[in-house]
C-alpha atoms as a printed R data frame, in Angstrom:
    type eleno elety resid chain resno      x       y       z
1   ATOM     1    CA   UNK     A     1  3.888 187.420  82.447
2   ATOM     2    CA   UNK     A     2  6.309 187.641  79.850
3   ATOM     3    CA   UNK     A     3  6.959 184.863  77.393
4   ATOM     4    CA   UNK     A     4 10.486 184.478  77.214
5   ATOM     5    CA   UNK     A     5 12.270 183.805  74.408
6   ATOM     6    CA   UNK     A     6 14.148 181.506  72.872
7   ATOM     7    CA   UNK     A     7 17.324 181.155  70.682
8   ATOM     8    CA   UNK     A     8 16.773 179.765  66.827
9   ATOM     9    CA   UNK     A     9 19.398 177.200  66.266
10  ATOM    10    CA   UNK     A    10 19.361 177.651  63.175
11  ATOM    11    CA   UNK     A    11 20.963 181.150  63.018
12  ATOM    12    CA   UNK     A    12 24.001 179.465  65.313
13  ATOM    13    CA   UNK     A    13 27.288 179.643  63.451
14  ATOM    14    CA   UNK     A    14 30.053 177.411  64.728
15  ATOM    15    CA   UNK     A    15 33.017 178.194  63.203
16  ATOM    16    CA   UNK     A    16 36.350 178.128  64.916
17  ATOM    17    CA   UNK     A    17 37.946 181.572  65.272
18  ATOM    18    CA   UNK     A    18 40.612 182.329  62.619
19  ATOM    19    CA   UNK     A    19 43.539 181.647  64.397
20  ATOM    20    CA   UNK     A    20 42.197 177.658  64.974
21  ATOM    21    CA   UNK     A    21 42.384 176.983  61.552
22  ATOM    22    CA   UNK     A    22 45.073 178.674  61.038
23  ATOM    23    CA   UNK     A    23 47.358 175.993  63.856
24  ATOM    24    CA   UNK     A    24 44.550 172.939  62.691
25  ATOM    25    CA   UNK     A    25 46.258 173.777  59.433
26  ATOM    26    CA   UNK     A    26 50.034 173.854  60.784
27  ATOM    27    CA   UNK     A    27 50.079 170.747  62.601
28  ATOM    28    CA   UNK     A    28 48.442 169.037  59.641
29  ATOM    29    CA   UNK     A    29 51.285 170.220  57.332
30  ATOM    30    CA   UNK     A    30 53.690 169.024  60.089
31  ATOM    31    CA   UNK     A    31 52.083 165.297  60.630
32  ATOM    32    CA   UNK     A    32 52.148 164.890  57.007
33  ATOM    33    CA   UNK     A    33 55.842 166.048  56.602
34  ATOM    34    CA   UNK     A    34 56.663 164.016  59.670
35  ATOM    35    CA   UNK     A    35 54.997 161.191  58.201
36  ATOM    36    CA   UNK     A    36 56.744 161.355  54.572
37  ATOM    37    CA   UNK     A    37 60.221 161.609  56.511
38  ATOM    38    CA   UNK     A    38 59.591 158.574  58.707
39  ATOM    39    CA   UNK     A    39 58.625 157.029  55.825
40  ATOM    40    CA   UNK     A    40 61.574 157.851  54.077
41  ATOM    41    CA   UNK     A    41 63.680 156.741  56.954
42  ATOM    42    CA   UNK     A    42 61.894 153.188  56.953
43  ATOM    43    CA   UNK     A    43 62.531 153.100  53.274
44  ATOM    44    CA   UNK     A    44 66.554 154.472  53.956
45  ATOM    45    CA   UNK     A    45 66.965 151.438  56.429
46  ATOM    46    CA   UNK     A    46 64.919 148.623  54.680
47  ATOM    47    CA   UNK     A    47 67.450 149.506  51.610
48  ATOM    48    CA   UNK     A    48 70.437 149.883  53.466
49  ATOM    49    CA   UNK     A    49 69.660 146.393  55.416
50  ATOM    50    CA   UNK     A    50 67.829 144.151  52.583
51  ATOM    51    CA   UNK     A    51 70.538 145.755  49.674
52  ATOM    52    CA   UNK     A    52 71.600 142.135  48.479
53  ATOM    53    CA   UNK     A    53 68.376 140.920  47.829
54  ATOM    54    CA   UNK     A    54 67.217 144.236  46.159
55  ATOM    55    CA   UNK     A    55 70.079 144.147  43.784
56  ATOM    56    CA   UNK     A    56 70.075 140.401  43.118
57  ATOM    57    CA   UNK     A    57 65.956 141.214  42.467
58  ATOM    58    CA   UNK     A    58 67.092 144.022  39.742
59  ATOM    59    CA   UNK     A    59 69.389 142.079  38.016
60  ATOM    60    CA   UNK     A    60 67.389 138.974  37.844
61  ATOM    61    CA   UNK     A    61 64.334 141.282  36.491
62  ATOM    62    CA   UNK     A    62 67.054 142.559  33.897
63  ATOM    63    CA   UNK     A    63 67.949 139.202  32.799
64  ATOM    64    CA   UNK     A    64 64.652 137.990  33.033
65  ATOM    65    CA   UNK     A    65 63.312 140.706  30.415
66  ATOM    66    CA   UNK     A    66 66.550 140.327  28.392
67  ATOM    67    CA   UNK     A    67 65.864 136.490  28.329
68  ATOM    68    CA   UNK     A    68 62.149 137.092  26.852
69  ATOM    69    CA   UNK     A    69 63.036 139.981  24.466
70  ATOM    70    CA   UNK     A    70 65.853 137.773  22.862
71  ATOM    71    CA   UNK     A    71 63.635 134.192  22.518
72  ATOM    72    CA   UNK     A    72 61.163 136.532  20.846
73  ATOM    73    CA   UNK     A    73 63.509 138.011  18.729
74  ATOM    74    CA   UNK     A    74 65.109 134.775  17.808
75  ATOM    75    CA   UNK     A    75 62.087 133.067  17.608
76  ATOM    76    CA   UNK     A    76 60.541 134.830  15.072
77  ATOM    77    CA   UNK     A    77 58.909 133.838  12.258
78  ATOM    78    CA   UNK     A    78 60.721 135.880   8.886
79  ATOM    79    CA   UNK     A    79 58.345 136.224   6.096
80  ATOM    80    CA   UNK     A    80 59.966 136.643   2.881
81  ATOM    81    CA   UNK     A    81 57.706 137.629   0.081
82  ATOM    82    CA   UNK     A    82 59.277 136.317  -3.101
83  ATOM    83    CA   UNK     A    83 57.556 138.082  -6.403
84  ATOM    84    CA   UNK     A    84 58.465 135.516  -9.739
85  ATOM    85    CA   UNK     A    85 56.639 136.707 -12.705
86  ATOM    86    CA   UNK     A    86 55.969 133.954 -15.108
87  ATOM    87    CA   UNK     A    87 55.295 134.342 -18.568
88  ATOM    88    CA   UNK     A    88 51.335 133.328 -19.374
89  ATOM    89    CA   UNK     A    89 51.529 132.108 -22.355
90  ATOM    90    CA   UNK     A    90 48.415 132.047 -24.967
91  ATOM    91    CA   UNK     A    91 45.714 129.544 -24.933
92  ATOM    92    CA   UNK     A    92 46.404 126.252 -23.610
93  ATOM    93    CA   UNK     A    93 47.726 124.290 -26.465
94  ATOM    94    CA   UNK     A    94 47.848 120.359 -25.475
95  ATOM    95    CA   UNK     A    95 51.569 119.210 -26.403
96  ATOM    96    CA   UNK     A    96 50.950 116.201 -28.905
97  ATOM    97    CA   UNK     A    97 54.164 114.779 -29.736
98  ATOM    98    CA   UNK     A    98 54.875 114.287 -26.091
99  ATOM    99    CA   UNK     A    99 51.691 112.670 -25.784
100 ATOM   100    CA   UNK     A   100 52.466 109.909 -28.266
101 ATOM   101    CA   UNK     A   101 56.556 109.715 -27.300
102 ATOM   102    CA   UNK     A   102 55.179 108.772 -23.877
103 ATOM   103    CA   UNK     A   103 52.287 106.743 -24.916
104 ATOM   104    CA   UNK     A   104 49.289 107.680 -23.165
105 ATOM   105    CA   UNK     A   105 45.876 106.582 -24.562
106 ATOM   106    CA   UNK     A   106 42.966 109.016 -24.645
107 ATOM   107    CA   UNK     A   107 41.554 107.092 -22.166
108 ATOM   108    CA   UNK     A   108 44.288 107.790 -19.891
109 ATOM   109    CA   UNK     A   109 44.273 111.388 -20.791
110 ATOM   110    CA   UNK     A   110 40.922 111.689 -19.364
111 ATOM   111    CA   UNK     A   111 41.706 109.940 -15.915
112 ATOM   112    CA   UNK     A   112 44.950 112.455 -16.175
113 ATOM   113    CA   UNK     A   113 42.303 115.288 -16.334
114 ATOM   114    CA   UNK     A   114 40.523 113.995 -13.656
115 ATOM   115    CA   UNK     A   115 43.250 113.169 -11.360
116 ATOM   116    CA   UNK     A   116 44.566 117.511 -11.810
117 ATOM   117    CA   UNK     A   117 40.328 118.472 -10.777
118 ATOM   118    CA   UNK     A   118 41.183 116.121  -7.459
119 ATOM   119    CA   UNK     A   119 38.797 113.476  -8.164
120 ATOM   120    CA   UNK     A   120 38.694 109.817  -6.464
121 ATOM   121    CA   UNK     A   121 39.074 106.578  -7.966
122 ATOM   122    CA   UNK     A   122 35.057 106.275  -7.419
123 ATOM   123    CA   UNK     A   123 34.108 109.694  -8.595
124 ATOM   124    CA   UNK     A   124 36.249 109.346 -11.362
125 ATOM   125    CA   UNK     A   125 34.689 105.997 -12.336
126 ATOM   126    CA   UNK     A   126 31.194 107.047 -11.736
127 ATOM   127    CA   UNK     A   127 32.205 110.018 -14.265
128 ATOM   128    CA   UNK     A   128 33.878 107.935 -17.197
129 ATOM   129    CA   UNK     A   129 31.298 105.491 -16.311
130 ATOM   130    CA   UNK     A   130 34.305 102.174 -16.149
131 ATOM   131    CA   UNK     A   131 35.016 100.210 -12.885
132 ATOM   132    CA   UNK     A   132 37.607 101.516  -9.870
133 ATOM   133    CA   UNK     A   133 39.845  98.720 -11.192
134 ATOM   134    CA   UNK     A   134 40.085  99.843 -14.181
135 ATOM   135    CA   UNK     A   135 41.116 103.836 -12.617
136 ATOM   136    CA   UNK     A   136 43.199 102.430 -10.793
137 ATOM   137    CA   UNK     A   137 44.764 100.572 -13.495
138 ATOM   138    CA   UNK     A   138 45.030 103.573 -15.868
139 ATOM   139    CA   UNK     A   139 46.309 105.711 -12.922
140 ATOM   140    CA   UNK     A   140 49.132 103.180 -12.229
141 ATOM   141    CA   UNK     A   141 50.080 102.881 -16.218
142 ATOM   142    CA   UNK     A   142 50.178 107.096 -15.907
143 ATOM   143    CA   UNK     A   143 52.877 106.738 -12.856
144 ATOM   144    CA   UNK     A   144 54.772 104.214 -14.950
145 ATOM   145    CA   UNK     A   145 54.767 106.389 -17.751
146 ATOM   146    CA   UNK     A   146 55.586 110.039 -15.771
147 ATOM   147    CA   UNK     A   147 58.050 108.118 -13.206
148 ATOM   148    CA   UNK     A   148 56.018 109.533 -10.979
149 ATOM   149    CA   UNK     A   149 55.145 107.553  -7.215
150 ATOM   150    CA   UNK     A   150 52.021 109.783  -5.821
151 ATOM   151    CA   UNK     A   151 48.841 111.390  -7.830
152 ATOM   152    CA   UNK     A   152 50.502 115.042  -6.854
153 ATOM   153    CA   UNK     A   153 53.409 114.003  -8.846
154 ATOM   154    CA   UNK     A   154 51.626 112.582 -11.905
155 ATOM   155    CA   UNK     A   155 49.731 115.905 -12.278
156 ATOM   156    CA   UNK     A   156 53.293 118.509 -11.702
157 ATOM   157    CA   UNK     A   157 55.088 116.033 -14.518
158 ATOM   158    CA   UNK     A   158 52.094 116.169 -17.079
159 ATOM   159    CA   UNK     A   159 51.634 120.168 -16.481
160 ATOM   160    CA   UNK     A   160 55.679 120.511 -16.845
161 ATOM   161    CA   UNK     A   161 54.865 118.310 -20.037
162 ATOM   162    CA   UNK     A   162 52.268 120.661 -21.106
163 ATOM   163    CA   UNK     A   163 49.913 117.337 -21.231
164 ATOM   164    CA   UNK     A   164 47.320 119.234 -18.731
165 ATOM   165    CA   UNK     A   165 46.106 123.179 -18.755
């Protein structure tokens, strides 16, 4: 008896011959071509029928991105860097005569010192070791005396003055 034999699958090739790929390859090309046209057609039509809306679309995107580009441009902060040199003069030299023409007490001086380094009323009485009252009561005689209505304003006049450093 003789066995018989059989095929190995594995040595099975199953490629199409040439000429398959070769019209797998052409109507490929074709559908895609016929395809892009259709497409093109659909695109033609939906233009041709929707062309109001398209255009009003446009120009409301064009006026909608000239509308942001001009708040942003008028909108816009302008920095100006201004460069004043200013003389620094020597050491701080107190201006006496101005002291007495205005009449402030040394006493006064001092809360004038401390009112420039930003103290409170408390912290400046705790420091000159005298009651709130009386800082407040040497502060008010110092408005008096540089017509000045706020602590920012006594300290500008007495610097202008050349009272304080």
């Amino acid at each position: 008896m003789r066995a018989e034999q059989k095929p190995d699958l594995t040595d099975i090739h199953l490629e199409p011959p040439p000429r398959v790929k070769k019209t797998i390859l052409v109507y490929g090309i074709l559908g895609g071509v016929l395809i892009a046209v259709l497409k093109i057609v659909e695109y033609r039509f939906l233009v041709l029928e929707h062309s109001l809306e398209i255009y009003g679309g446009i120009v409301a995107l064009l006026f909608s991105g000239l509308g942001i580009w001009l708040g942003l441009k008028l909108t816009r902060t302008r920095e100006t860097v201004v460069v004043k040199e200013v003389p620094v003069p020597g050491p701080f030299t107190r201006n006496e005569a101005r002291l007495e023409q205005l009449g402030i007490t040394p006493r006064e001086l001092q809360i004038l010192e401390a009112l420039a380094a930003g103290l409170s009323n408390r912290e400046i009485a705790e420091r000159l070791f005298v009651s709130e009252n009386t800082v407040k009561t040497h502060a008010a005689r110092l408005f008096d005396k540089l017509s000045a209505r706020r602590r920012t304003q006594v300290v500008q006049r007495a610097k202008e003055e050349g009272l304080i450093p």
